[in-house]
N, C-alpha and C positions, 0 to 999 in steps of 0.2 A: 570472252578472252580474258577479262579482268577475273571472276572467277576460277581461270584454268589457272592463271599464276598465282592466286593464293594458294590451291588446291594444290599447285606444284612445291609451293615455299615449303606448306605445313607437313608433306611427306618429307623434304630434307630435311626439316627438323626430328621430325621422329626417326628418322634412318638416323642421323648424326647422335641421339640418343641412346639408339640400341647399341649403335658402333663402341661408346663409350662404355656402355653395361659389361662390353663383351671384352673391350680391352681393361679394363680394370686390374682383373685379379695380374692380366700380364704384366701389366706397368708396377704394380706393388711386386711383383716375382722379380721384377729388371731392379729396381731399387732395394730391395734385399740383397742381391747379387752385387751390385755394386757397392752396399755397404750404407745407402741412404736409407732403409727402411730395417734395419737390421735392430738398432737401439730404440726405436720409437713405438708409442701406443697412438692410439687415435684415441679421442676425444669428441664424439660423435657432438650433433645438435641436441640429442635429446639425453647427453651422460647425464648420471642421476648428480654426480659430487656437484658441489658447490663453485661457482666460478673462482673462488678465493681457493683452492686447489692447485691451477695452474701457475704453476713457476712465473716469477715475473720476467725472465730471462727470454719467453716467450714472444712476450705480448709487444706489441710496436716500437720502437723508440726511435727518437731524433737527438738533435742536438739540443730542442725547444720542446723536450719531453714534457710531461708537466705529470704522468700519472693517466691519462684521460686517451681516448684514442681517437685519433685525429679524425676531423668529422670530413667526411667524402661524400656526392651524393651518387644517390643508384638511382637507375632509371628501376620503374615499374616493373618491366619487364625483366629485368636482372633480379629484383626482389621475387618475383614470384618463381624464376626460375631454384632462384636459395631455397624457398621455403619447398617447394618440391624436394630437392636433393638432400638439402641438407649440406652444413659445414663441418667441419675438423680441423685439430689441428696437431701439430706434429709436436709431440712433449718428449723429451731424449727418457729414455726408461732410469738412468745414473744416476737422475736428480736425487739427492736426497730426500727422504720426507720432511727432515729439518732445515730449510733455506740455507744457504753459507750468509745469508742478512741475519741481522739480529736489531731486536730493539733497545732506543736506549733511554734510560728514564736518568737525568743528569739533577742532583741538587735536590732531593728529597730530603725533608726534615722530621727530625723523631725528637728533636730538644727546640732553646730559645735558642743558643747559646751560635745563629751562624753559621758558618761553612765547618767548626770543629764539631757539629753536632747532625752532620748530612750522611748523605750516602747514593750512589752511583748502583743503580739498577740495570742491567744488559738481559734480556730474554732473548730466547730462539725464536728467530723468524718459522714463516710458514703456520701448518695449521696439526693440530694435537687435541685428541679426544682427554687425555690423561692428564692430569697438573705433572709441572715440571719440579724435579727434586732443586735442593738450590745448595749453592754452593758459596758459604761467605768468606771473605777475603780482609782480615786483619790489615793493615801496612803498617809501617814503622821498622826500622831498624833499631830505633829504642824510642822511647818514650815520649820525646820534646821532637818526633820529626816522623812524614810518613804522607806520602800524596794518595790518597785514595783513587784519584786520576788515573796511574801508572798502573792498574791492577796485570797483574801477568798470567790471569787467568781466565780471559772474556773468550779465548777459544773455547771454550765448553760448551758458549752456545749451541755449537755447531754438532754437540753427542747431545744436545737436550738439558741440557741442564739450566737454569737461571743462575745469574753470576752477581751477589751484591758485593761492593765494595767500602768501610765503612771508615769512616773519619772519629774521632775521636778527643775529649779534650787534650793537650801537651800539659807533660810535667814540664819544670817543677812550680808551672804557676798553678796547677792540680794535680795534689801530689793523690796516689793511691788512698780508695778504691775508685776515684772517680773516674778513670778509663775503663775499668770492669761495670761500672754503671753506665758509664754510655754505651760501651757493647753489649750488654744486654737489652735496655732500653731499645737498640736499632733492631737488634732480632726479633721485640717486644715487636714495634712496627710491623715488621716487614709480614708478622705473624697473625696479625690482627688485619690485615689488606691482603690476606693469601689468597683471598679468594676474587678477587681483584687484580691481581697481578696471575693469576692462573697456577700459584704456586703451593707446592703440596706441605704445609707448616709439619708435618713427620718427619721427612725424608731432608732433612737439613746438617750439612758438614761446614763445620767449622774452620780454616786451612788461615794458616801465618808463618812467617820468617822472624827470626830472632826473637823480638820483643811483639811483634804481632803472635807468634807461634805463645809467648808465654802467655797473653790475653788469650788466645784458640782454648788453649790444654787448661787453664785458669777456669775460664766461662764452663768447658763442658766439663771437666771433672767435678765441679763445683756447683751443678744445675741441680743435682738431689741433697743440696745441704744448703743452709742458709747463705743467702746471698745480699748479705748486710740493710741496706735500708731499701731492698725492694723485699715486696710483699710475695713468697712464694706462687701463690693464687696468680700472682701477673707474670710466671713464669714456668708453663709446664714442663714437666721434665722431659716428655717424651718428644720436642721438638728436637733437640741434638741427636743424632744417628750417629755421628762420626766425626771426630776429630783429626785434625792433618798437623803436626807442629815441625818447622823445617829450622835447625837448630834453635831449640825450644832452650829457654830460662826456665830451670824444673825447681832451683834451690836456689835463693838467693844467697843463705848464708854460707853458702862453698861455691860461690862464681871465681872465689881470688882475691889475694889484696889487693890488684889493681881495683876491683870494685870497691872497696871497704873504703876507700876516701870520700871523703864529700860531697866531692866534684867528679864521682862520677855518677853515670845515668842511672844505676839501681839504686843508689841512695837518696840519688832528688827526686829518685820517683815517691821513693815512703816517706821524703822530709825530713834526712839525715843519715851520717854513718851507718851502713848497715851493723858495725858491730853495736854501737851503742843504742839501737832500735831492733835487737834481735825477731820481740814479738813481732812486731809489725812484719819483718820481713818476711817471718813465717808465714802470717795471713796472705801473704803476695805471694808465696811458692805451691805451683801447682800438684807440688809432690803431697802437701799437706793432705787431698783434695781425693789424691787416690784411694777407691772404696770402691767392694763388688758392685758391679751392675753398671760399672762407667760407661759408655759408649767405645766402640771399635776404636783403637787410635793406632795410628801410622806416623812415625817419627821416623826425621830423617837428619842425620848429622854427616859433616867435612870434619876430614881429620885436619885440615889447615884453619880452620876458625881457630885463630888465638885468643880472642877477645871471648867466647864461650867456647868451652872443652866442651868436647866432646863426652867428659864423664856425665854431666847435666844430662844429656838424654837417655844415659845406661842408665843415670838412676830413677832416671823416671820409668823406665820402662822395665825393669829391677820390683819396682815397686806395684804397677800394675801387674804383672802375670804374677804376684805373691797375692794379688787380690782376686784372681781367675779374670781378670778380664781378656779380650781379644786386643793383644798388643804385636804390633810389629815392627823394629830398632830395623834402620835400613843405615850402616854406616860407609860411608863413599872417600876414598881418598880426595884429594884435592881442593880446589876453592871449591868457592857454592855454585852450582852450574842451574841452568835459567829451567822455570816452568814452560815452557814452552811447547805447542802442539806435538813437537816432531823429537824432544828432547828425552833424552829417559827417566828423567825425572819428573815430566809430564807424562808420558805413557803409562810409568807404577801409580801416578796418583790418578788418572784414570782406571786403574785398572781397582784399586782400591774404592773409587766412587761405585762403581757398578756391581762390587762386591756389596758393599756396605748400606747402599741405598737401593738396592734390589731393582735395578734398572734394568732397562731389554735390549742393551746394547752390547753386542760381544765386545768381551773385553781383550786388550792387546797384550799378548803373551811376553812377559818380559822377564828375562834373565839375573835375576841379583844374588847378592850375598845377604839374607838377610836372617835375620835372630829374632827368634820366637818367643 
């Protein structure tokens, strides 16, 4: 009798088995239909990719998450049924290959000199055969001020790109070139660890606002000509691809007489009057700097910037296309409006990244007025 009811059990289990073979395809056809299986892949037991593949949006979570997946125990008999079948699991197809997570590397040092001499590293989450191009980010509105913190361009991550953000010493207790030597010096780092950070030392754009845009267009027009007390050999040229200057300081010596006083920011940066330090100033103007072979540059000026006209960047950009370089004047009515993912003036400078650093990301078609 005891035999007949094992001999009973182990036919409903194999009926219950087949039953299951046989409903399958229908239950994935019901869930298509309704929309559940419509976006998703399976992920067999035995997928060749890497478990670091699947989205972590996936995988368990609590309150008391910790990373780790919570331990449950199986009977034997459940184990052995898994390793028969085999598991899946359900990954929505939408996900990006680039995570919406990003990494962040906070307070990395390239001098002695402290938090004026740091910089703020953001990578793209998820996984990538390719180094990521990178993207550096000036701050300052002028010289003696500029949070490396506040970068407005760590969305990038999110198209692939690594995003550093670079601190720098303040005039006028170091006055010019010492912020052009600490922006170099940081790119110097960030060049010599690229292979460490996953990052491709080629494929590097330069991008700044006012006095950050004059260090951007300063560094990269200025990478194939001496670069005062650093040794060329510690600075290849062909790291700059692209420069972004978002109303750029091209001339110091026609900013305005408001700048020509003392007391103001162009002149405490070179240590005096700009009129009575004309050379100097010179040395500090990225127009000096303009020569064939410069890298692609994209400039963007407001007709409401008082405090920089609007002529600063026709003449910079005047000055590159007389040299055949790849130059683009993007001039915008109004105040200065935000880099921001969804802004247009994040979408042109993405659309200019993936131009200029030959990335595999379609780019977003955007409509301007701009001058060649």
């Amino acid at each position: 009798m005891l035999h007949t009811s094992h001999h009973a059990i182990k036919v409903l289990y194999s009926l219950h088995a087949i039953v299951l073979v046989l409903l399958m395809p229908t239950l994935a056809d019901a869930m298509t239909a309704v929309g559940l299986g419509k976006h998703a892949t399976r992920l067999y037991r035995d997928d060749p990719r890497p478990s670091g593949d699947v989205p972590a949006g996936v995988r368990p979570e609590s309150s008391n998450y910790s990373g780790q997946y919570p331990r449950r125990r199986v009977s034997k008999r459940a184990q052995r049924r898994l390793n028969r079948r085999g598991t899946w699991t359900v990954v929505p197809e939408d996900i990006p290959p680039q995570s919406a997570l990003r990494i962040e590397h906070r307070n990395l040092s390239y001098g002695v000199a402290g938090d004026h001499q740091q910089f703020d590293l953001y990578l793209p989450g998820g996984c990538r055969d390719e180094r990521f191009p990178l993207v550096i980010w000036f701050p300052g509105d002028d010289w003696s001020s500029g949070a490396r913190t506040s970068c407005p361009l760590t969305w990038l991550t999110h198209h692939g790109f690594a995003v550093a953000s670079i601190s720098y010493r303040p005039s006028p207790t170091h006055i010019f070139p010492a912020q052009r030597e600490d922006c170099v010096a940081a790119i110097q780092r960030l060049s010599q660890d690229a292979a460490v950070w996953g990052i491709d030392p080629t494929r590097i754009c330069i991008v700044g606002r006012a006095a950050g845009a004059h260090l951007a267009t300063l560094i990269g027009l200025d990478a194939n000509q001496n670069l005062g007390n650093l040794e060329e050999r510690d600075f290849p040229v062909h790291q700059i691809a692209a420069i972004c200057g978002i109303s750029t300081i091209a001339h110091l010596p026609t900013l305005g007489s408001d700048h020509d006083r003392a007391s103001s920011a162009a002149s405490r940066l070179i240590g005096g009057p700009l009129p009575e330090l004309r050379e100097a100033a010179l040395r500090a103007s990225p127009i000096s700097y303009a020569s064939p072979g410069d890298p692609p540059t994209l400039l963007i000026h407001h007709t409401h910037n008082t405090s920089i006209p609007v002529s600063q960047s026709e003449r910079l950009h005047a000055a590159l296309i007389s040299a055949d370089v790849d130059s683009t004047l993007i001039v915008r009515d109004g105040q200065y409006d935000s880099l921001s993912e969804n802004g247009t003036l994040g979408r042109v400078l993405l659309n200019f990244l993936n131009r200029t650093l030959d990335t595999d990301i379609n780019s977003v078609i955007v409509r301007e007025n701009v001058t060649n």
